[in-house]
N, C-alpha and C positions, 0 to 999 in steps of 0.2 A: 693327692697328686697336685705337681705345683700345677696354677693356671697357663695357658700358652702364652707364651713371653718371646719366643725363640725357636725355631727349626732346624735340624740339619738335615740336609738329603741322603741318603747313600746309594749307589748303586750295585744292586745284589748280582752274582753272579757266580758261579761253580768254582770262580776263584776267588770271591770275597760272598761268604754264605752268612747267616742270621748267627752261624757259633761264632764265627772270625769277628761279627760288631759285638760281641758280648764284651771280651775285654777292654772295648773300647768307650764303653758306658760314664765308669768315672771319669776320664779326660772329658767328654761331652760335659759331661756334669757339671766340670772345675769349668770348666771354659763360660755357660751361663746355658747351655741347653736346656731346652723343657722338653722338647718334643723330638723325638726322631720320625724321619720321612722316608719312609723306602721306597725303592723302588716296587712293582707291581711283584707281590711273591706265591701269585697261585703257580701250578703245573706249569710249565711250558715247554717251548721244545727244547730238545735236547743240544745241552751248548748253548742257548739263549743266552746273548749279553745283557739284557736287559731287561729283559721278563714279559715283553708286551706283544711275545709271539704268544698268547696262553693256547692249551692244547687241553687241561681239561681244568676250570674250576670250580669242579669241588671237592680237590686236596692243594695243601700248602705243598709246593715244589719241593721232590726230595732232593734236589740238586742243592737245592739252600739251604737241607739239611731236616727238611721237610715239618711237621708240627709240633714235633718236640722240642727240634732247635727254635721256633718260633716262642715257643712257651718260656725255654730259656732264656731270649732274648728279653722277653717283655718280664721276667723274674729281677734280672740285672737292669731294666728303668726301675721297675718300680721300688728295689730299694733307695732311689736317690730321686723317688718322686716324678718319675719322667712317661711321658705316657708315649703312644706309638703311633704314627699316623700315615696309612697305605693307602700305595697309587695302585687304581683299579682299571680295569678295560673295558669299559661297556659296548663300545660300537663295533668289536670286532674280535674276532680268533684266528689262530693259526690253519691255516690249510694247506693242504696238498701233502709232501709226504708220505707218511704212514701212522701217526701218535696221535692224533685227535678222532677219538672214538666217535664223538657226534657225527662227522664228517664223514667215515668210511661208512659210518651206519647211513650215512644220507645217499652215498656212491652206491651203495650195497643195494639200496630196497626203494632209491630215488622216492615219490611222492609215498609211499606207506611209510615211510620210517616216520619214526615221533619226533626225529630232528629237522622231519622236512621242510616245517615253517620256522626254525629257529634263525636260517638264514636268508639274505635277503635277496633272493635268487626269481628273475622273471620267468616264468615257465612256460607263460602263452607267448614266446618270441614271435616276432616280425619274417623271420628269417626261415623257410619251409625245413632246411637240414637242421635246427634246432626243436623242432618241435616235441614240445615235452623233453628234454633233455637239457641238460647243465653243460655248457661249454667249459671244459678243462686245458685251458692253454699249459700245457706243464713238460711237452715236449720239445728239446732240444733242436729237432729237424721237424719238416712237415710230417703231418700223416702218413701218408704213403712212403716216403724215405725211411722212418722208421721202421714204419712193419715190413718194408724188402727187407730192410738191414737187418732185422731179428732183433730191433731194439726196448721192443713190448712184448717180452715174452710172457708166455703162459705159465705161471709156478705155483706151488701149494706151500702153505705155511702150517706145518705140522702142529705147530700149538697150539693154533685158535681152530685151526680145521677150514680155512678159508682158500678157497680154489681167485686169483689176482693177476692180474699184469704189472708187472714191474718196469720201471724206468727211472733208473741210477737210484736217488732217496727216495720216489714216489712206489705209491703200492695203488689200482689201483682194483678194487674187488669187485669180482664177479658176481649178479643174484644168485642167492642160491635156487631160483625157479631156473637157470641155465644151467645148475649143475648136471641134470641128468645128459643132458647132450655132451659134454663131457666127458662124465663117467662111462657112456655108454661107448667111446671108443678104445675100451680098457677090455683085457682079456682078461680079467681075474672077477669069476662066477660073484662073490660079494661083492664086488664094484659096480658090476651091471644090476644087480639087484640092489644096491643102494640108488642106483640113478632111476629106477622104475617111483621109488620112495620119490626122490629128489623132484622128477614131474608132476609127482598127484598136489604137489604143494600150491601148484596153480589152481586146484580146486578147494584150498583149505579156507574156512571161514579165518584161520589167523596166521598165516602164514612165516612169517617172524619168529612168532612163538614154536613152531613146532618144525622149523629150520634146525635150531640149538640144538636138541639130540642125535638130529642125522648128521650135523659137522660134529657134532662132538665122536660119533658112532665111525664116520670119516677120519678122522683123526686116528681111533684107536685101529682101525685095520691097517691102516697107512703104516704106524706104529708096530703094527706086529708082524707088518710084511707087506701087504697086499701093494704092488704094486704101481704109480701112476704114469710112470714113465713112458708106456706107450699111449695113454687117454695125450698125455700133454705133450709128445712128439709130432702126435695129429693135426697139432694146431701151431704146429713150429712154422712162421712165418718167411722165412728163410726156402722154405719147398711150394710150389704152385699152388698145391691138393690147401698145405696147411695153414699155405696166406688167404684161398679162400675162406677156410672153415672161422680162422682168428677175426677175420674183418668182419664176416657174417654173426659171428659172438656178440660182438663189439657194440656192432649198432644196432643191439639191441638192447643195450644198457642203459641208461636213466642219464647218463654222461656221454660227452663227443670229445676224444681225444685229439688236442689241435697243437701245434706251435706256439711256442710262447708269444710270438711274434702277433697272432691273431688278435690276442686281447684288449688290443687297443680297441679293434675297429665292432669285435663281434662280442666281447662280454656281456652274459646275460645274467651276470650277481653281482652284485656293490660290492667294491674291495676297499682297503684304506687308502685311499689314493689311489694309484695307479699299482700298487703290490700285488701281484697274483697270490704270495705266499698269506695274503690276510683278508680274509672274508669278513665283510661287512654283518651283523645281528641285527635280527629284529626285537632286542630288547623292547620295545613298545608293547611288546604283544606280552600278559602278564603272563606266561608258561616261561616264555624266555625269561622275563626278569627274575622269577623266583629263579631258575635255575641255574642263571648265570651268577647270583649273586648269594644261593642258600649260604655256601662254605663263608662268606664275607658275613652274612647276616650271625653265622654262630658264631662266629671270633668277635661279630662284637658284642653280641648276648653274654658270652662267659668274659667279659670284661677285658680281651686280649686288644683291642682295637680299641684307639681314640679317634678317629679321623678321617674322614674318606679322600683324597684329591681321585676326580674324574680325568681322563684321557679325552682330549677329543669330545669336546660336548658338542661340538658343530655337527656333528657328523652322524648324530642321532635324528631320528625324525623328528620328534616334537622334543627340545632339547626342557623347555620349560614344565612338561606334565612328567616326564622323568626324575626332572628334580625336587617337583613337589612332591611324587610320589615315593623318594628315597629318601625325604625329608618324613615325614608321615610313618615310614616304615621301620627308620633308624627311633625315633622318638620312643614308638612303640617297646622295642626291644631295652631301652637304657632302664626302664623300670625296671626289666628282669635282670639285670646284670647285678654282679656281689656287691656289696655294700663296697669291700674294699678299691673297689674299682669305679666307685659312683663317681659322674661327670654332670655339672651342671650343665655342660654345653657342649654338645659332638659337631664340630667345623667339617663342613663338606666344602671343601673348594673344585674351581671346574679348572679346567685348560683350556684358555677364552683369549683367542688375539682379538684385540681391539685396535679398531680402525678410529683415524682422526675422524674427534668428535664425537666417537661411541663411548657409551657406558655399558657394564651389565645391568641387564636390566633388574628392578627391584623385586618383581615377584617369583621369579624362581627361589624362591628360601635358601637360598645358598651363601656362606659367608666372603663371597669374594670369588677373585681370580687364584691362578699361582703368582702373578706379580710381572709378567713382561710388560707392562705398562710403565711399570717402576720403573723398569730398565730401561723405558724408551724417553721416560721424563728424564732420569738422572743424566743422562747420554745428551739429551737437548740443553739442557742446562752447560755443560759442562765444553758445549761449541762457540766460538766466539762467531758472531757473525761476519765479523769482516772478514772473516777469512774464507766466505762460501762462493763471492767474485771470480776471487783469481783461484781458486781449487777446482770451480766448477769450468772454467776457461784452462787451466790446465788438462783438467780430462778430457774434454772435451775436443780441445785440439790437437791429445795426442793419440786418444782412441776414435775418434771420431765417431760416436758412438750418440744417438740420441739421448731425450732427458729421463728421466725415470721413469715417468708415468707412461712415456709412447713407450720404454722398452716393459713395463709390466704390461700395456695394450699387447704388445707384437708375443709378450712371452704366454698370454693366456691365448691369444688365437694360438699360436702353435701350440699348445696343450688340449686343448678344444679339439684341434686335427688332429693331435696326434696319441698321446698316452689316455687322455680322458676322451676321445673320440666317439667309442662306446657310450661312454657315462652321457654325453652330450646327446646322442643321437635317442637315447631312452629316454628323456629328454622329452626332445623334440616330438619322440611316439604319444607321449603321456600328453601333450598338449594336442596332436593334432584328435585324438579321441575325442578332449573334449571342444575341439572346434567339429569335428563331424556330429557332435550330438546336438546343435545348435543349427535349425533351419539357415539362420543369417551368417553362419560361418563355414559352413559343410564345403563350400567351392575353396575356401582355403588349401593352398597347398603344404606339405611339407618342407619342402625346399625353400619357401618363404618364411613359415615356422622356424625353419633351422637358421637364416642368416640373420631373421631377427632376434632369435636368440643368444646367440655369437654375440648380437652386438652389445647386448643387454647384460651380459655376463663379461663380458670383455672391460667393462666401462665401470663393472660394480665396486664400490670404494672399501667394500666392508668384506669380513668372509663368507657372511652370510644374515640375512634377516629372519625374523620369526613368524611367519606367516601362521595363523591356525584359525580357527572355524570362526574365529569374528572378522576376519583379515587379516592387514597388514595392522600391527601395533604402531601408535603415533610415534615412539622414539625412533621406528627404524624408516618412516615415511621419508625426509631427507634423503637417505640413502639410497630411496629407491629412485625417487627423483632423479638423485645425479646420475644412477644410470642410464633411466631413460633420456636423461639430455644428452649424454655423451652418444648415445647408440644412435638418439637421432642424428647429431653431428659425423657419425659412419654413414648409415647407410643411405642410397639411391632415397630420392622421396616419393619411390614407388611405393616404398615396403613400412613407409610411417606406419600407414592404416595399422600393421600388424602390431606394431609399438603398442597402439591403442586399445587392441586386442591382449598383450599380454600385461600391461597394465589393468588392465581389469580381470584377467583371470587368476593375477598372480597374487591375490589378496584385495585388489578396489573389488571382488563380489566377496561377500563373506560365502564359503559354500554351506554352513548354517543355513541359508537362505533358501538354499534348492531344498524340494522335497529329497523324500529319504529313495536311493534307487542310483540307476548307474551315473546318470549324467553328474549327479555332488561326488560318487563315489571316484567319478575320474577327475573330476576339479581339485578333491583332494588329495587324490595321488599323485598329479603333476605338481602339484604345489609344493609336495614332501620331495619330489624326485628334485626339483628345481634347488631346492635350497638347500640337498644334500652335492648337489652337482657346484654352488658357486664356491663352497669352503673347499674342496680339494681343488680345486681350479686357481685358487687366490693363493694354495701353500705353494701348489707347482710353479706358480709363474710368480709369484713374489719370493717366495724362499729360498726355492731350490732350483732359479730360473735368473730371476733378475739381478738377485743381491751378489749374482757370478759373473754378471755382464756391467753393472753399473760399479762404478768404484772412485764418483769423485771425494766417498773419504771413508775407507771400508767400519770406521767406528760407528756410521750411522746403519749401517748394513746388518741388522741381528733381527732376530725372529721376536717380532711385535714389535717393530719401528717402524716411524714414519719417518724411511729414506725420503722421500720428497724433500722433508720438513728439515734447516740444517741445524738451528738452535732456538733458542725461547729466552724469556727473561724470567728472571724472579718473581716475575708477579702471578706467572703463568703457571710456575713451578707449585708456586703458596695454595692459588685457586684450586688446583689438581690436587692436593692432602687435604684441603680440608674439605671437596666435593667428600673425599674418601674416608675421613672420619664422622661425615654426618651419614654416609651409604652404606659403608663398607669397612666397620674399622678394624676389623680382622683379617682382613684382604691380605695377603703374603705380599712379602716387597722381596723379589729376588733382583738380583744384578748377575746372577750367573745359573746356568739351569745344563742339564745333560745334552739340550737341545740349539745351546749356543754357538752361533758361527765362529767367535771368536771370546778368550777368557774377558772375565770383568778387566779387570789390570792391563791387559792388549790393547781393549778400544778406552780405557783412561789413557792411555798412552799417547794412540793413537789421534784423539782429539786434540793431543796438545799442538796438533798440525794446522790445526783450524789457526793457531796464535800466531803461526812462521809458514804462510800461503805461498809469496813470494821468496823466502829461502826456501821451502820446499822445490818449488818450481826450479829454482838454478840447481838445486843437486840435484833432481830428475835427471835433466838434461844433461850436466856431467855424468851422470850412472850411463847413460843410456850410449854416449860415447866412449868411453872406457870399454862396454859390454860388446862392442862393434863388434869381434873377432868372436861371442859365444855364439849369435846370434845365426841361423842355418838357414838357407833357401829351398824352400818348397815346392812344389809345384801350385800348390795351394795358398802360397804367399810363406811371410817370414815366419821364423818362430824362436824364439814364442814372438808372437804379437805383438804392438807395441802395446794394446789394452790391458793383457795379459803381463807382459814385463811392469807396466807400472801397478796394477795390482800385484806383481812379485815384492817389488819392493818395498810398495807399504804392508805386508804382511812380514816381511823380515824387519822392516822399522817398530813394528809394534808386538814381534813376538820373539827379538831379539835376548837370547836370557838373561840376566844381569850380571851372574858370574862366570860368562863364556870368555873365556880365554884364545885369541885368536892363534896361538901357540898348541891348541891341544888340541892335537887333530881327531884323537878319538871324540872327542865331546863336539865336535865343530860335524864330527862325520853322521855323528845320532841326532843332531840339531836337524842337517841337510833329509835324513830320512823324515822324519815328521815333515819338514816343511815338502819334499816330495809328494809324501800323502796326501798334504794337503795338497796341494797342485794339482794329483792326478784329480779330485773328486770335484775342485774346482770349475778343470776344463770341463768334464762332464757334465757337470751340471748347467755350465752357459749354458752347452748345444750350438757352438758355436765349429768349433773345427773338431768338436769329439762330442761324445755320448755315452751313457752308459751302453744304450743298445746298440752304437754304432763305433766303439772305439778308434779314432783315429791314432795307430801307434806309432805311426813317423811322427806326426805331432807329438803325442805325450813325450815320446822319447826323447826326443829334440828338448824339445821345453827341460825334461830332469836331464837332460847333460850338461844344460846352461843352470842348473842348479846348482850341479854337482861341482861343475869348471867355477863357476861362480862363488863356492863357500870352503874349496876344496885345492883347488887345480894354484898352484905355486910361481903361477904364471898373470895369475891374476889378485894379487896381493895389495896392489894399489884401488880396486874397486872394492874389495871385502873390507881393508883397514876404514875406506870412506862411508861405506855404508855402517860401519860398527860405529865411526866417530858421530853420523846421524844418530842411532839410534841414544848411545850414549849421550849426545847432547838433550834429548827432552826424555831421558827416563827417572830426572829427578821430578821436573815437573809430572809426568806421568803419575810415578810414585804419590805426588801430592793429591792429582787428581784420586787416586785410587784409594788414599786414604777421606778423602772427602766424602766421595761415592758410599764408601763403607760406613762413616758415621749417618750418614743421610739413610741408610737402608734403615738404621737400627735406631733413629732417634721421629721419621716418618712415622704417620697414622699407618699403623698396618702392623703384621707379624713379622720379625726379620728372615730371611730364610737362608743359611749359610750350604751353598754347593760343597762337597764333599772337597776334603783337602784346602779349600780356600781362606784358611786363614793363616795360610803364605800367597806370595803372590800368584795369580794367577793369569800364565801370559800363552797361555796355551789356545789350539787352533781348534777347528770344526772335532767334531767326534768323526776317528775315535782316540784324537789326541783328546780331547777336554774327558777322559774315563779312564786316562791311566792308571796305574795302583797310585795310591796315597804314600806317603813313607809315614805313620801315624807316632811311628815310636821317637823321629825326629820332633813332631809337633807334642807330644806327652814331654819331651824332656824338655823342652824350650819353655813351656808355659811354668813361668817364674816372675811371681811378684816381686821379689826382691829385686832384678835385674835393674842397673839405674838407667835412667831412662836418655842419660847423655850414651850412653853404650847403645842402648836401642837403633836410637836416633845415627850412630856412628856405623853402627857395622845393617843398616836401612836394607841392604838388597838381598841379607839373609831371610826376611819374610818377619820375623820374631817381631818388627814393632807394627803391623798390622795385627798379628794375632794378639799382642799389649792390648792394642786399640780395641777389639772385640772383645776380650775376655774384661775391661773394665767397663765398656758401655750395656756388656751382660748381664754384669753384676749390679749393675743402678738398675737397670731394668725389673730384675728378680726381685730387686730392694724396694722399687716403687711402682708396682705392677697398673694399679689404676691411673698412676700418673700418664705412663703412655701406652696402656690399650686406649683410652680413655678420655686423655686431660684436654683441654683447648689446645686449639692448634693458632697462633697468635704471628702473624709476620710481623718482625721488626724493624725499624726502620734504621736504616743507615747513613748517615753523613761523614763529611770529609774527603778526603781529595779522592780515595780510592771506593770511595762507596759503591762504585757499580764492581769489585772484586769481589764480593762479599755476597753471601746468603747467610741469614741469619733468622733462627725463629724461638718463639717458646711454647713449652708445652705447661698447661696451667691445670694442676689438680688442686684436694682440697685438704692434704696436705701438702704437697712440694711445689717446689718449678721448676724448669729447667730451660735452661736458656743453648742452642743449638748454632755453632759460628762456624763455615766452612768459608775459606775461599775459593772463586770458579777466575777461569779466564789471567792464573797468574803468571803464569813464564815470565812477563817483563820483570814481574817484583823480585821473583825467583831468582833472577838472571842464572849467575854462572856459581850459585850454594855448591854448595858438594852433597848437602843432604837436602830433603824436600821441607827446611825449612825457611820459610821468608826471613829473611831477616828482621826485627822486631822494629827498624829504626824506617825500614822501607813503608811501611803503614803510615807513617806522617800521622796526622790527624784524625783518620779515618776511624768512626765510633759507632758502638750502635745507641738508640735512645731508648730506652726502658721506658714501659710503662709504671713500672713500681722501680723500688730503690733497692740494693743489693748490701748486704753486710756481709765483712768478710770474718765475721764469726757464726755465720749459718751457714755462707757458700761455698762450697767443693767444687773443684775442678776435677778433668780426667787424671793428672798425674799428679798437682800440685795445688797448693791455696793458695794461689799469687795471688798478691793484694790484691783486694777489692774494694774500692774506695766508697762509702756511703752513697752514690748518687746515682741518678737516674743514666749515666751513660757511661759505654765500657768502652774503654778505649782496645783496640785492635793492639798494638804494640805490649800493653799486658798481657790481655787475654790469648793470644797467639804468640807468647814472646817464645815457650819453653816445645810449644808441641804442635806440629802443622795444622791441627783439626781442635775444637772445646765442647765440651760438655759441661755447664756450671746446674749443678744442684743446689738451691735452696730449700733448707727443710722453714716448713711455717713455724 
């Protein structure tokens, strides 16, 4: 198997299965792949776009065509040496519905069932109407509305023999210790004698077990006649008699059926975030990990699995003994694998946003992240600074909106009250225990608990820290600091004292330290609760909160960036690869992922905005005057907003297509739908004048009419020609950026990792624009060595001389593998007039080198090219300095062996004369 060099991602789904990638293997191959990356492909639910609802794993989804096709797939790498590597779920499964057997088994038999500790469900509530029961928000009206309405009926499922309430896709099952009350209002002499059966089960030392014959027995009289039509009329909610008997049922179930609406305030189980549809795991607990992971553990025993990537590592309790311990378990397993299938080395990577100034930490055994960090260095780089003055005073003063950091403050308090409300307030329970187990803290109240909590979460810079039984780890100490200062700077300086208190409880005591019994047992648990509560708290209100409200330049705005931060210098960029080749050199470098707001190539684009602040700003202003006549009055104010319009516009500047033709209305009318979509999910997610739980559809509407008038309406020809002539103006530099970005992914300490379809451009918006089909059979016929590379370079906005670019930076890679897993990572030095245009590095093995030359920050040099190449003459003097000397009878370039003159410095004007981006190979 070749060594990892290269990734792609795919995203599997019932219209692209594991058979549909099989023919697609040698293109991968030819292009320079090692590795293919799928998305997650145990069970899931049914129509899963993206597999990370699982519903049961342990089988390969038959949707994807289930283990055969899986077997198939991995038959077609390994003829071409390529091995496989799957995204997995640890923190969480599908619920609700009807398809995940653990889960109806948990509704079915609540605390007996054997999945009752698999999920992470509070059983001792706070709250007297939950006790002992699972709050089920899954109802579309309240409680009561529904069962008047006859919306939770009572039904039998003749297959499994299970007696259920239904509501629309939910099922929700009945004990079968209730079946006899039931059965008992049926007139058919075997029904009634079943339910006599059906109550002794309350006397059965196994009750579970000796259920299955009498459902199955159920089943088969059902089957041959018997009946149930009057048992389940009696409990028809719809009649006085039968709304008593159904409610009386009900609450006596292990579950409390509520409004979806509730679960903000009253959930008593970890969800992913705020989803109802996704139940948090107690993976920690070793029954959970064997059995969540058996079906993964035997794919990679019989050699089918190279790779693990983890989901969501924050969102585990102890995210660091997880990974040791699937380090430990994985190891074990490769001795047994076939020979033909042996790996020196199985890559577990996590999905880990990292906050300014964090690293992952070292002793989790893991080879890295997936790479948004990458995305957020290459992105920094790629901003001019002078352009963050007037961009940030343009937003500023047309939305009138605060700075980043007070709108992620304002978007975590309202997340706190409102979606994670719940999560907060369990919380709050878990710490105030362990203040009443403590003589010196018992008079604490909760209410003071809870705002100094807020504050302390409100202010937290990171997603989450790693608290565990020796405390806080020193890398994450900083981080906890800055919360505490900021929370002090909130709250009254009545409520310090409590600061002091959750500074010490939240890792300054090791609970190590307590003896063994309740009082460490509840230090512990608040500690896990805490640090599972600040990472969904930090997705909601930075992700899918603020980067909808903030927009002075939406390229900075993608999931693992530091929006605050507007750019960086090369030195910053240098320090950060080679942190990553002495930690981490296998760490994935993506620049586009399933989960980005906007394509790689959109915010290349889009940066080029940072270089033209001030003409941005005067074409604003014209748009915004031209659009006079879209714009609609409200009662609620204008719409769209002007926040909201100039977020419209920069997302048509940077997702404008390249070969739209403002002539073709059908292509102009499928452009306006996507950018609608995105639109609606936008507004939602501010929480600004819409919601998902609260859609405002005068606004949405308003807003996509001023879309539609806007890219469509014949009336408005002079605002669409002006906005097309912007975009058109910086999509060459764009283009440049984006081929930049692209060599930086693949010539970086790290693994490359190419998003499915992206090696054409990719200027695509939030999912589930960025997961449309591929057209794969256009990129098989395009990848052509022979194409000359002045054609490439001519016909630029077909995508074909990016894919060039990747398919030759692949193939040195494959050619010289320890050169860069491996080699030094060397910043060079730049002089001449343009030096600060320029990043430039080498990579030093022991046979080759390779010297790496991109330019940042160049629209001036650019000007007015027609392709994204500088002109060769515009570089003037500008060189880099070698530490060694270059022959141009060992050194290779990407397209060409342009001269290369013996000496220690390469002038920009060669090196860049033929192709926007270099890669120079020296063999020793």
């Amino acid at each position: 198997m070749k060594p990892l060099t290269a990734t792609v991602r795919l995203q599997l789904h019932s219209d692209f299965t594991l058979d549909d990638a099989v023919p697609l293997v040698p293109y991968f191959a030819r292009l320079g792949i090692s590795h293919l990356y799928a998305s997650p492909i145990l069970k899931a639910r049914a129509g899963s776009r993206h597999g990370y609802d699982v519903v049961d794993p342990t089988q390969v989804n038959p949707e994807l065509g289930g283990e055969a096709a899986l077997e198939r797939l991995v038959a077609a790498l390994r003829q071409h040496g390529m091995g496989l590597i799957l995204d997995t779920v640890s923190n969480h499964m599908a619920v609700g519905g009807a398809d995940n057997p653990w889960w109806q088994s948990l509704l079915a038999w609540g605390r007996r069932s054997p999945y009752a500790e698999f999920f992470d469900i509070q059983w001792h509530s706070s709250d007297p109407l939950l006790a002992g029961q699972l709050l089920l928000p899954f109802l579309g009206t309240d409680y009561g509305v529904a069962l008047h309405n006859g919306e939770i009926p009572l039904t039998f499922d003749s297959d499994q023999g299970v007696l259920q309430v239904a509501h629309y896709e939910h099922r929700f099952p009945i004990c079968p210790l209730d079946y006899g009350q039931i059965l008992g209002q049926s007139e058919h002499p075997a029904l009634q004698a079943l339910a006599q059966h059906f109550s002794a089960l309350r006397e059965a030392a196994d009750p579970l077990t000796d259920a299955l014959p009498l459902q199955a027995e159920l089943a088969r009289l059902v089957g041959e006649g018997a009946s149930l039509d009057g048992a389940l009329a009696a409990f028809d909610s719809r009649t006085e008699a039968g709304l008593k008997r159904l409610h009386l049922l009900l609450e006596h179930q292990t579950y409390r059926l509520a409004s979806w609406r509730t679960a903000a305030d009253d959930i008593n189980w970890r969800r992913f975030f705020d989803i109802n549809e996704l139940g948090g795991l107690r993976v920690e607990r070793a029954v959970v990990f064997e059995a969540t992971h058996a079906k993964l553990f035997e794919l990679i025993e019989r050699g089918l699995v190279d790779g693990l990537r983890i989901d969501h590592i924050d969102g585990l309790a102890d995210p660091r003994q997880y990974c040791r311990k699937l380090r430990r378990r994985v190891e074990r397993l490769l001795a047994r694998r076939p020979v033909q299938a042996a790996v020196a080395h199985f890559p577990i990577y996590v999905e880990k946003i990292l906050g300014a100034g964090e690293h992952l930490h070292l002793d989790w055994r893991t080879d890295g992240t997936t790479g948004y960090e990458f995305m957020n260095q290459v992105s920094l780089l790629q901003h001019d600074p002078a352009g963050e003055a007037p961009l940030t005073e343009l937003w500023s003063s047309i939305s009138e909106r605060p700075d980043f950091p007070e709108e992620v403050r304002q978007a975590r308090h309202l997340v706190l009250n409102a979606s994670l409300a719940g999560d907060c307030e369990s919380v709050a329970q878990a710490l105030l225990q362990v203040a009443r187990g403590d003589l010196m803290t018992r008079d604490l109240t909760l209410g003071a608990i809870r705002r100094a909590l807020q504050a302390l979460v409100e202010h937290y810079p990171v997603y989450r820290t790693y608290i565990n039984a020796c405390g806080r780890p020193a890398e994450d100490e900083a981080f906890f600091q800055h919360a505490l200062a900021g929370a002090r700077q909130s709250l009254a300086e009545a409520d310090w004292p409590l600061l002091d208190h959750l500074q010490h409880w939240l890792g300054g005591q090791p609970w190590r330290q307590l003896p063994r019994g309740l009082p460490r047992k509840h230090l512990r648990h608040a500690c896990v609760r805490f640090q599972q509560l600040t990472a969904p708290s930090a997705a909601k209100a930075v992700e899918d909160t603020a980067f909808y409200r903030s927009g002075r330049l939406l390229s900075r705005n993608d999931v693992g960036f530091e929006a605050e931060r507007f750019s960086a210098d090369a030195t910053w960029f240098h320090n950060e690869a080679q942190q990553r080749l002495r930690d981490f050199p296998d760490n994935l470098l993506a620049t586009a992922t399933h989960d980005h707001k906007r394509g790689e190539d959109c915010r290349a684009r889009l940066a080029v905005l940072s270089e033209h602040g001030p003409w941005l700003a005067s074409r604003v202003e014209h748009w915004r005057e031209l659009a006079t006549p879209l714009r609609q009055s409200l009662n609620d104010g204008p719409a769209p907003s002007p926040a909201d319009e100039l977020l419209l516009y920069q997302t048509l500047l940077g997702s404008w297509p390249l070969e739209l033709d403002l002539q073709d209305l059908g292509a102009l009318g499928r452009y306006a739908e996507r950018v609608r979509q995105w639109q609606q999910k936008a507004l939602r997610e501010a929480k600004l004048r819409s919601s998902w739980s609260a859609p405002n559809d005068a606004y949405e509407q308003a807003c996509a009419t001023y879309v539609d008038e806007l890219l469509l309406g014949p009336q408005n020809q002079q605002l669409r020609r002006s906005l097309y002539d912007a975009a058109q103006h910086i999509a060459s530099a764009g283009a440049l950026n984006g081929l930049a970005q692209c060599l930086l992914r693949m010539t970086s300490p790290g693994v490359p990792d190419l998003y499915q379809g992206n090696e054409y451009w990719d200027l695509s918006l939030v999912d589930p624009d960025n997961r449309r089909p591929v057209d794969y059979a256009a990129r098989r016929a395009s990848l052509d060595d022979s194409v000359p590379l002045a054609e490439l370079l001519a016909h630029w906005r077909d995508g074909r001389v990016k894919q060039a670019l990747i398919a030759r930076v692949l193939d040195a890679r494959q050619a010289h593998p320890q050169l860069f897993q491996r080699g030094a990572y060397l910043p060079l030095t730049v002089h001449g007039r343009h030096a600060d245009k320029v990043l430039a590095f080498a990579r030093l093995g022991e046979d080759a080198r390779a010297i790496v030359v991109v330019p940042r920050l160049c629209a001036p040099l650019l000007g007015d090219a027609p392709v994204p190449l500088i002109p060769a003459q515009n570089w003037d003097d500008t060189r880099l300095i070698l530490p060694f000397a270059l022959s141009s009878a060992t050194c290779l370039g990407l397209f060409s062996s342009a001269a290369v003159s013996p000496s220690k410095e390469l002038y920009l004007n060669t090196v860049l004369a033929e192709f926007p981006v270099n890669l120079l190979i020296q063999q020793s």
